[in-house]
N, C-alpha and C positions, 0 to 999 in steps of 0.2 A: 773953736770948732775944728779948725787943719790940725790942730795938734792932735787932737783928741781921735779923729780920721787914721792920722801917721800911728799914732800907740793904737791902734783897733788891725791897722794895718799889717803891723809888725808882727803881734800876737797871730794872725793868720798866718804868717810867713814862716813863725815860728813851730807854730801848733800843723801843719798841712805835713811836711815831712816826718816828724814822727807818726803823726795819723796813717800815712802810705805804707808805714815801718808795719801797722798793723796789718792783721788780714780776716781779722773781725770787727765789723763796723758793726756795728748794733747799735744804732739810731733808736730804734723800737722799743729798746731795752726787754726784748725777751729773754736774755740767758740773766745768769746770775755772774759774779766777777770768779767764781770758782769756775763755772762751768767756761765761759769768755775762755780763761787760760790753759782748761783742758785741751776746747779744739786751737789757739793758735800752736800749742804744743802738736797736736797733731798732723796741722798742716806745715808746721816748719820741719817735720817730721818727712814728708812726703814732699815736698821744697829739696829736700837736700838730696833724698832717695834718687827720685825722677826726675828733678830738674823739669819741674813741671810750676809755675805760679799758683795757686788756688785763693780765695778768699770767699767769703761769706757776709753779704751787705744784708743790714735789717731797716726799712725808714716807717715813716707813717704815709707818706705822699707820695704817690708819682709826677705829681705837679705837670699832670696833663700830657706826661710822656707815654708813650707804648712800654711796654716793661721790659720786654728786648732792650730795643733802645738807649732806655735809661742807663740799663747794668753796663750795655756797650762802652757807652759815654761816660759814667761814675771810671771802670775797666782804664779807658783811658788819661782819665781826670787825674785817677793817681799813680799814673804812672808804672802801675804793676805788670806783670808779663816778665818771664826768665829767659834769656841768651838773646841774639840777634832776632830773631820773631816775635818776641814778646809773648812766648808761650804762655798758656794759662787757661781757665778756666774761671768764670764768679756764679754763685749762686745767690739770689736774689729775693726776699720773700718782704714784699708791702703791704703793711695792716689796712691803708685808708681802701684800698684795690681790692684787697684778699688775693693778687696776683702774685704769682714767683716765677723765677725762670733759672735755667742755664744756660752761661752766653758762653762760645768757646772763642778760644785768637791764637793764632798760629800753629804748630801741631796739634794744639790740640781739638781741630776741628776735626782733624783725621780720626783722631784715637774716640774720641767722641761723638757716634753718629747719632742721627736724628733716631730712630730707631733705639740706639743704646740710651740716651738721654732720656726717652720715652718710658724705657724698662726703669732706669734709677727714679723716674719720676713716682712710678707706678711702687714702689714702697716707702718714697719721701713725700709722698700728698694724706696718705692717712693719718700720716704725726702731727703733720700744717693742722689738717684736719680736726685732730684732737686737744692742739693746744698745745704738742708737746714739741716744742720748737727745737730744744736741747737733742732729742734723741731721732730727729728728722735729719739734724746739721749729723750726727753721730753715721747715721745711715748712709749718709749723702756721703762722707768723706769714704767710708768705708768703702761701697760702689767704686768712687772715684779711683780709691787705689788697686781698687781689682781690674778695673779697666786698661791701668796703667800697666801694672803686671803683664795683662795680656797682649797690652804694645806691644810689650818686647819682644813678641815673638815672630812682630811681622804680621800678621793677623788681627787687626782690632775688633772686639763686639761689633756684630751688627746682621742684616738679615740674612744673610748666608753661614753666619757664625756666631748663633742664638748663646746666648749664655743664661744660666739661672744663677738668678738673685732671690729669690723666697728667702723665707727666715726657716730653720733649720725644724720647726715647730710644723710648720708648711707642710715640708718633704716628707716628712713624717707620718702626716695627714696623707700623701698620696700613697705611701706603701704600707697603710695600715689595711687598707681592704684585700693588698696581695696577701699579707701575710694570714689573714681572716680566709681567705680561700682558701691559701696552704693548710691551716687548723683545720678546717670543715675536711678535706679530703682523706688525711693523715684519718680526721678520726673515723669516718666512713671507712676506708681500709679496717680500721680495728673492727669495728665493727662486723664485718663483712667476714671477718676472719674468725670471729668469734661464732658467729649464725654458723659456718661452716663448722663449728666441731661441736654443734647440738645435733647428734646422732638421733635421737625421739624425736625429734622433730619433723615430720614430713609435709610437703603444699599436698594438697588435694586437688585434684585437677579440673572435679565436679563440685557444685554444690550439695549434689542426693547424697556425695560421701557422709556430710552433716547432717541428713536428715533422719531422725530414728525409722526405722523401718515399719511403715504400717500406719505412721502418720498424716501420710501428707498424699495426696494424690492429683495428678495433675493431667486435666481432660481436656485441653488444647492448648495452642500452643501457635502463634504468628509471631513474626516481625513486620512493625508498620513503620516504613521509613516518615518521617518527619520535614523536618526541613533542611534547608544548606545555609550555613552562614557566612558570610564572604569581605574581609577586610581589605579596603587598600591602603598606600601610604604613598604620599608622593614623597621622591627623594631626591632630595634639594643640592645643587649643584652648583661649582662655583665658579662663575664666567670669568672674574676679575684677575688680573694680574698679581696684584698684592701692590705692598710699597715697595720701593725699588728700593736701595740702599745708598749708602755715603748720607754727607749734611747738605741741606740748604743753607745758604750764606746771606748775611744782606750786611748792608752798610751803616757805618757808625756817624752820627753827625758832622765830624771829620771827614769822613770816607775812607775810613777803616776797617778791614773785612772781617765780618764775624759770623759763626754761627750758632747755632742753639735753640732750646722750646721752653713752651712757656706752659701756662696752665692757674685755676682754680683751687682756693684750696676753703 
């Protein structure tokens, strides 16, 4: 039975560091081994760039943990995190829960505020959503590296320095009604311009100019006012502050400082 212990032993010993080596754990088994190699491609991609950690855990359980938490603790379990801070970032998505999150550790709590997390959430929860796990992780990286980008400038996303993330289909959608007004005007001018060189054509200012003469005679004649109609609207005002900006941070099992949000999918 010790023997058997020691060789079970080993094999973890053996198998845990290269497991770290990865930075897609797909426990879940939601991607495919094609798709798996795309995103570590990408994130060792964005690893080398920024100098930034990233990884992507998939399990069935939380085994009773909060999902923050978890990711924290998995985060430090293997050891991940780049330079002296253990920078990084993990995104975290649980079948048995439906919960996901992104937990951040050292800069990258900065670069990643509660507010920007919230924006990447808000177009990586309809993929969770749909099933499509592969083009969620796709999204997610994508955000991630735009964020980083805008590190650089000194400046990171967040409420005082809103960024859009729509999909390009989106935006499209917002300036399709400018452009629709633009048409409607353009063609009204032609229009307008046309009416003006029908030279036959004149307004009549009366209606008797229409009427044949001899036809129609008219033996009185009132206005009787009616009534008044009177809408209101009340117009609704906003007392509240808003959310303020930067992360919340809480603690890893260790006591580890991280930040990050979670969510539903």
């Amino acid at each position: 039975m010790k023997k058997i212990l020691l060789i079970a032993l080993l094999l973890c010993c053996i198998a845990l560091p290269a497991l770290a080596e990865n930075r897609v754990v797909d426990e879940a088994d939601l991607f495919t081994d094609a798709q798996e190699t795309i995103l570590e491609e990408k994130i060792d991609a964005i690893r080398e760039k920024y100098q930034m950690d990233v990884a992507i855990v998939t399990n069935l359980s939380l085994g009773g943990k909060e999902v923050k938490l978890f990711a924290a603790d998995f985060y430090e379990e293997m050891g991940w995190g780049m330079g002296q801070g253990k920078d990084g970032l993990i995104f975290l998505i649980s079948m048995g829960e439906r919960d996901y999150c992104t937990v951040t550790h050292g800069s990258a709590i900065r670069i990643f505020t509660d507010w920007g997390i919230d924006n990447i959430h808000a177009q990586v929860q309809p993929c969770l959503s749909d099933g499509d796990y592969y083009e969620g992780m796709e999204t997610f990286l994508s955000c991630a590296e735009r964020y980083l980008i805008q590190a650089e400038t000194g400046d990171p996303y967040d409420v005082s320095n809103p960024v859009e993330l729509r999909s390009p289909l989106a935006r499209a959608n917002d300036v399709l009604p400018v452009i629709l007004i633009g048409a409607a005007v353009i063609a009204l001018i032609v229009v307008l311009i046309f009416k003006a060189q029908m030279k036959t054509v004149r307004r009549k200012a009366e209606a008797s100019s229409y009427v044949e003469e001899g036809s129609f005679a008219l033996s009185r004649r009132q206005d009787i006012y009616l009534y008044t109609s009177t809408r209101r609207r009340k117009i609704e005002t906003n007392s509240g502050s808003g959310r303020s900006g930067g992360s919340s941070t809480f603690r890893s099992s260790s006591g580890g400082n991280f930040g990050g949000r979670s969510g539903k999918f």
